[in-house]
MDAnalysis code that builds the backbone (N, CA, C; Angstrom):
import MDAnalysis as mda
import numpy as np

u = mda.Universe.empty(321, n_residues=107, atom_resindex=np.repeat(np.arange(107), 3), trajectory=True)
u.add_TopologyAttr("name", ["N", "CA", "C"] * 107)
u.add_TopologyAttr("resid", np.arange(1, 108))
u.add_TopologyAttr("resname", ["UNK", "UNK", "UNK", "UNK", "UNK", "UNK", "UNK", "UNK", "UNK", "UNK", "UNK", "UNK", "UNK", "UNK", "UNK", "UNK", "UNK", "UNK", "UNK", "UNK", "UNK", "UNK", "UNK", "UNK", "UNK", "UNK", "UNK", "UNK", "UNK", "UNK", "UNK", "UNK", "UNK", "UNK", "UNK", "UNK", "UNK", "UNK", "UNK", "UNK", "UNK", "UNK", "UNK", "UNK", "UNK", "UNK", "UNK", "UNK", "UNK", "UNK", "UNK", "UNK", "UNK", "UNK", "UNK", "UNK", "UNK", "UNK", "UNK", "UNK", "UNK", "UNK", "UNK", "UNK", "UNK", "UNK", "UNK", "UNK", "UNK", "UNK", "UNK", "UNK", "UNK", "UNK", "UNK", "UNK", "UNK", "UNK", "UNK", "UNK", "UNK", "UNK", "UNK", "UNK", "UNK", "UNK", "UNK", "UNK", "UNK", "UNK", "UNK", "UNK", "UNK", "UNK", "UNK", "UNK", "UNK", "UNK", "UNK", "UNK", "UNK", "UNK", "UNK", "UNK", "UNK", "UNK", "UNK"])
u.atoms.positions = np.array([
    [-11.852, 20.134, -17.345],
    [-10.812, 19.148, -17.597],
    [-9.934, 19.654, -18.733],
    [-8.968, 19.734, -18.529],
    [-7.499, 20.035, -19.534],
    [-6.106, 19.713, -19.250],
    [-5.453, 19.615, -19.937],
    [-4.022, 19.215, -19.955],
    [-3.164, 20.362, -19.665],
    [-2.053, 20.616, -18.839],
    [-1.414, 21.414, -18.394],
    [-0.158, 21.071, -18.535],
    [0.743, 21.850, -19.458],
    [1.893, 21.478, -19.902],
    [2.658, 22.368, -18.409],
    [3.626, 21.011, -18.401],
    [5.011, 21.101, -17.075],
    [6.209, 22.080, -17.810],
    [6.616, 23.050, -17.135],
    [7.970, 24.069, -17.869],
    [8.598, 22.650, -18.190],
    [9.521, 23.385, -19.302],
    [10.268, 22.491, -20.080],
    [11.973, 22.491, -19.523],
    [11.599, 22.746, -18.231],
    [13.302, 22.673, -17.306],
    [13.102, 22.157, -15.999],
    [11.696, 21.819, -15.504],
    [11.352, 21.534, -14.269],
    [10.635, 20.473, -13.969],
    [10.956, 19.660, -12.882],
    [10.444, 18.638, -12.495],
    [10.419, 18.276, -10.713],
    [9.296, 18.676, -10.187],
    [9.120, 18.980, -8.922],
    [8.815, 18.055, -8.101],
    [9.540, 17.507, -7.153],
    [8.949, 16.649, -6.822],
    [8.012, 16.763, -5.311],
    [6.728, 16.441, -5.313],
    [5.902, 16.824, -3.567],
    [6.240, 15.732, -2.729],
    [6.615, 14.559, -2.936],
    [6.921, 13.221, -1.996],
    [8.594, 13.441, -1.933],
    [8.861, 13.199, -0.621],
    [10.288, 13.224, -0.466],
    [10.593, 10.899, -1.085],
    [9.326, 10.586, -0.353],
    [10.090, 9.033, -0.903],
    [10.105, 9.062, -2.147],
    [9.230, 9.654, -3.024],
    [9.859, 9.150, -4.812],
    [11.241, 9.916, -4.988],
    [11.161, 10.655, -4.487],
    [13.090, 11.449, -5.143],
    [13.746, 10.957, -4.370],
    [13.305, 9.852, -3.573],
    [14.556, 9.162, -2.655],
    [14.821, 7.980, -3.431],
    [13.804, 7.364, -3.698],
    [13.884, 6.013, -4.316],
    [14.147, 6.538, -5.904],
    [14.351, 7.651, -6.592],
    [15.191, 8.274, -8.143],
    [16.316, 8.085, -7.708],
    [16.944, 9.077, -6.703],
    [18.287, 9.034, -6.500],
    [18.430, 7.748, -5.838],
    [18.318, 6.664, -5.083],
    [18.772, 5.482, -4.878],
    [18.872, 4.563, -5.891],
    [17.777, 4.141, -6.573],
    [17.574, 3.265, -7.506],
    [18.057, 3.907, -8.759],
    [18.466, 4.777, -9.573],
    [18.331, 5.831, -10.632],
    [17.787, 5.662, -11.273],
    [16.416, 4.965, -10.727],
    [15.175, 5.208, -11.979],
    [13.917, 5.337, -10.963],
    [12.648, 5.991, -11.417],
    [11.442, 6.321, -10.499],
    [10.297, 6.464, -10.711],
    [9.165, 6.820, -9.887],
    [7.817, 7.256, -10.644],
    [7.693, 8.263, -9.566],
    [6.703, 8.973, -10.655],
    [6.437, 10.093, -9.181],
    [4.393, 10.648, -10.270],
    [4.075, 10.696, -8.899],
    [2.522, 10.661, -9.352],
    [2.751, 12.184, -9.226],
    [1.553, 12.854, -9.972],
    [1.279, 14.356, -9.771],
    [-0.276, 14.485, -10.164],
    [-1.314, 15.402, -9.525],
    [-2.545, 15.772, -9.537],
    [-2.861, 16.293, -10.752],
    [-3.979, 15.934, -11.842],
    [-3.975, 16.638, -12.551],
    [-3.970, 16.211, -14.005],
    [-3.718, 16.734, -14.865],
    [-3.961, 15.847, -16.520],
    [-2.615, 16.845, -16.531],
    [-1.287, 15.766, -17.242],
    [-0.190, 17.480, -17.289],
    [0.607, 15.925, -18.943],
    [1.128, 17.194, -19.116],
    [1.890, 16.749, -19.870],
    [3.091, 16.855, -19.513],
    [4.204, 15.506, -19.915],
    [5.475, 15.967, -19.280],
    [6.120, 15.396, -20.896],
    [6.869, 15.931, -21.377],
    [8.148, 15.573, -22.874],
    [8.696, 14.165, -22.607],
    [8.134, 13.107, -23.079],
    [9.248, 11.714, -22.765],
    [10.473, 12.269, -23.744],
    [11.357, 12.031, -23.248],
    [13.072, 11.775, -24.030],
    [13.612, 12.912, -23.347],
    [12.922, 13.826, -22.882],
    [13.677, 15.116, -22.433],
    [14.654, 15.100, -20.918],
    [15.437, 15.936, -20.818],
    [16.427, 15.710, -19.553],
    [15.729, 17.159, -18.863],
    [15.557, 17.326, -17.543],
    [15.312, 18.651, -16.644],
    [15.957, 18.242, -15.987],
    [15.847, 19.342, -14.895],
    [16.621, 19.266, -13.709],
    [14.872, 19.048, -12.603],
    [15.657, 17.928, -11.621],
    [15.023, 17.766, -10.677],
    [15.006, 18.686, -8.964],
    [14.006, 19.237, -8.987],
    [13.797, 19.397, -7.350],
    [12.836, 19.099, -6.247],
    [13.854, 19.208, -5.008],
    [12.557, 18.606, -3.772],
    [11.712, 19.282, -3.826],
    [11.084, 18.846, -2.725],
    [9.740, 19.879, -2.245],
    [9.656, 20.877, -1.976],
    [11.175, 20.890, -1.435],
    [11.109, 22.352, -0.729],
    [12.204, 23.506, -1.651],
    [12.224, 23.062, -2.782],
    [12.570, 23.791, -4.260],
    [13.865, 23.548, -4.079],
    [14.886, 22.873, -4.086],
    [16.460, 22.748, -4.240],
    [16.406, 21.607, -5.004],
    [17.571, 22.037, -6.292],
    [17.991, 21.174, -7.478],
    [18.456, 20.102, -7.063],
    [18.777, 18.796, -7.383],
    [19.490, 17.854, -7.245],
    [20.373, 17.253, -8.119],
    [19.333, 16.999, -8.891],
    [19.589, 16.040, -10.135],
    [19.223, 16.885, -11.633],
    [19.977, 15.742, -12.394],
    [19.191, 15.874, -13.954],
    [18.611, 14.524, -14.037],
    [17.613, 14.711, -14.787],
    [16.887, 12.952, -14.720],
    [16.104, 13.371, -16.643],
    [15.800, 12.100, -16.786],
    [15.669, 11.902, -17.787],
    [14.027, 11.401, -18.124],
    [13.004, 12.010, -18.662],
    [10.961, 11.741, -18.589],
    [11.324, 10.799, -19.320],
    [11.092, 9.158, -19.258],
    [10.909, 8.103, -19.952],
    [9.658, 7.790, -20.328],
    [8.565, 8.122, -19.426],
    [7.138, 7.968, -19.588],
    [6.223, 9.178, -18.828],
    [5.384, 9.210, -19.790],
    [4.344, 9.957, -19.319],
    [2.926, 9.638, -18.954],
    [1.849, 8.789, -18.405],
    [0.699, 8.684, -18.330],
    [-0.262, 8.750, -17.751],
    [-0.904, 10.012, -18.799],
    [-2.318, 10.965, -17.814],
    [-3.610, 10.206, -18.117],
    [-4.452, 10.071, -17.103],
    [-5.869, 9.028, -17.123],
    [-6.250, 9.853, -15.685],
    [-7.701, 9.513, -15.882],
    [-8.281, 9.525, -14.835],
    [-8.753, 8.148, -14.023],
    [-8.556, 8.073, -13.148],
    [-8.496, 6.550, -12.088],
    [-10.290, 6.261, -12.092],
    [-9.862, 5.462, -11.392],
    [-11.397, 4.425, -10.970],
    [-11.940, 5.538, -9.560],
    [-11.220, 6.494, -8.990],
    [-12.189, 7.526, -7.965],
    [-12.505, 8.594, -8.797],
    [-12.022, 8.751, -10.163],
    [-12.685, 9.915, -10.900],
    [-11.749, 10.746, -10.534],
    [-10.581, 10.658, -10.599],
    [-9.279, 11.685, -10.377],
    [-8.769, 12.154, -11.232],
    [-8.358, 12.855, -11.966],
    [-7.394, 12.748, -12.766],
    [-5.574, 12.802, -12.229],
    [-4.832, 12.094, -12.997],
    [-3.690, 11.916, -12.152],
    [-2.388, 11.375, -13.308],
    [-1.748, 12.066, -13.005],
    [-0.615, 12.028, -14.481],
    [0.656, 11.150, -13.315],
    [1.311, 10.501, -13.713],
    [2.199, 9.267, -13.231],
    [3.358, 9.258, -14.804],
    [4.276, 9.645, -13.768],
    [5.557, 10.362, -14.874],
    [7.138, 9.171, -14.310],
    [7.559, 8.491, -14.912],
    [8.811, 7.934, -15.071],
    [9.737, 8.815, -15.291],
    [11.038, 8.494, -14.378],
    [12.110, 9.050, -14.796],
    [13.774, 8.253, -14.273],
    [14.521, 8.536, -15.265],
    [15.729, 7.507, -15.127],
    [16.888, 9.449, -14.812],
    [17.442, 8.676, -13.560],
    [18.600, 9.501, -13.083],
    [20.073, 9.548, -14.228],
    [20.082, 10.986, -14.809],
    [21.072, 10.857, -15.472],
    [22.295, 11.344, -14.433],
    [22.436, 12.089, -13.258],
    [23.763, 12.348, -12.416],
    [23.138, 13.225, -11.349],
    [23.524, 13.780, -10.006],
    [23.276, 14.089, -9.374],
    [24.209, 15.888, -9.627],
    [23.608, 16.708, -9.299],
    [24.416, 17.914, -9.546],
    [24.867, 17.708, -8.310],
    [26.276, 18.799, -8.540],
    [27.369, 19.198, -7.674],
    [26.842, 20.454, -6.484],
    [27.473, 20.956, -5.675],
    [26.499, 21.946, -4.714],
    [26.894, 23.125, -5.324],
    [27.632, 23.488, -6.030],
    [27.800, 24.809, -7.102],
    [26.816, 24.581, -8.229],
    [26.382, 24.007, -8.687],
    [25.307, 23.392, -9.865],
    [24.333, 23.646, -9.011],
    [23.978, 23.106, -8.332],
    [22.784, 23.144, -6.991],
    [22.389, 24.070, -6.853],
    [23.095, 25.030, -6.164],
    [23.045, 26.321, -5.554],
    [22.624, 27.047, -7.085],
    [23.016, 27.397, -8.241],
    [23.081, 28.049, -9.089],
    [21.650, 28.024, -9.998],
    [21.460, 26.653, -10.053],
    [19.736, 26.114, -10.385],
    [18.767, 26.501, -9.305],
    [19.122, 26.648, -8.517],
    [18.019, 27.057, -7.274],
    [18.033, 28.285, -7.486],
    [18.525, 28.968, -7.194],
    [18.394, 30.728, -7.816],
    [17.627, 31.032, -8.767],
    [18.252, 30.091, -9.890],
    [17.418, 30.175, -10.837],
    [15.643, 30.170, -11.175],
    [15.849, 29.353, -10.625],
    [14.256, 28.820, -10.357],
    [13.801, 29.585, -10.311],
    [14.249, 30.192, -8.158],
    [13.493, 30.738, -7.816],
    [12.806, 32.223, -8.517],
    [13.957, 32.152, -9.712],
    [13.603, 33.549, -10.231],
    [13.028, 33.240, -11.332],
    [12.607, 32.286, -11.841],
    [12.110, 31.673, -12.982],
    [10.708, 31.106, -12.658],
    [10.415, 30.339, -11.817],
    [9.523, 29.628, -11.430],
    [8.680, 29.297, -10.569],
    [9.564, 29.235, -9.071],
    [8.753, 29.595, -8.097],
    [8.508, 30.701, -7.352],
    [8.998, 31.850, -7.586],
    [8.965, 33.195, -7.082],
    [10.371, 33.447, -5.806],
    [10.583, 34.502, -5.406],
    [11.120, 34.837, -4.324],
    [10.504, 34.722, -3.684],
    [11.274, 33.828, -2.312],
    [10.348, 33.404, -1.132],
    [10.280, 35.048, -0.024],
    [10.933, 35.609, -0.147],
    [11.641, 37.226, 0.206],
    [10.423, 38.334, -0.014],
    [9.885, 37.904, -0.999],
    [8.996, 39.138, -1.683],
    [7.297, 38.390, -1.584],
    [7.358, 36.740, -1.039],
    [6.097, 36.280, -1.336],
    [5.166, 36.959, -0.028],
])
């Protein structure tokens, strides 16, 4: 058991409905596996599942516990600060991929 700090530019999302209901509502939760730490006050950039930027959103809350099945499970708030443009988009995704999630090319 340990805490696993989240990059300090990324925020991934595995459910397509929580980044639906961020960008609809501009505010959200999104559960993730795990004991993690995420920065409340900080702004990242948000992406889907399938690694493309969207947004910038804003960690309002962070809270890691382990549940009543003996899980551990970190449940992270976030308020939509704007949706990027598809030149912003495109340019953060590159990024990433060269930052974070690897080249899908070379995997």
């Amino acid at each position: 058991m340990g805490f696993q700090t989240e990059f300090n530019s990324v925020c991934k999302f595995k459910k397509e409905q929580e980044l639906y209901e961020l960008l609809e509502y501009g505010r959200g939760k999104m559960l993730k596996e795990g004991l993690r730490v995420f920065p409340t006050g900080q702004k990242v950039i948000a992406y889907t599942p399938d690694n493309k930027a969207v947004a910038i959103v804003k960690i309002t809350a962070c809270v890691a516990e382990i549940n009543f099945n003996g899980e551990e499970v970190t449940a992270v708030e976030l308020e939509l600060i704007r949706q990027l443009t598809e030149e912003e988009s495109a340019v953060q995704t590159a990024l990433a991929y060269e930052m974070f999630f690897g080249d899908p090319a070379r995997a």
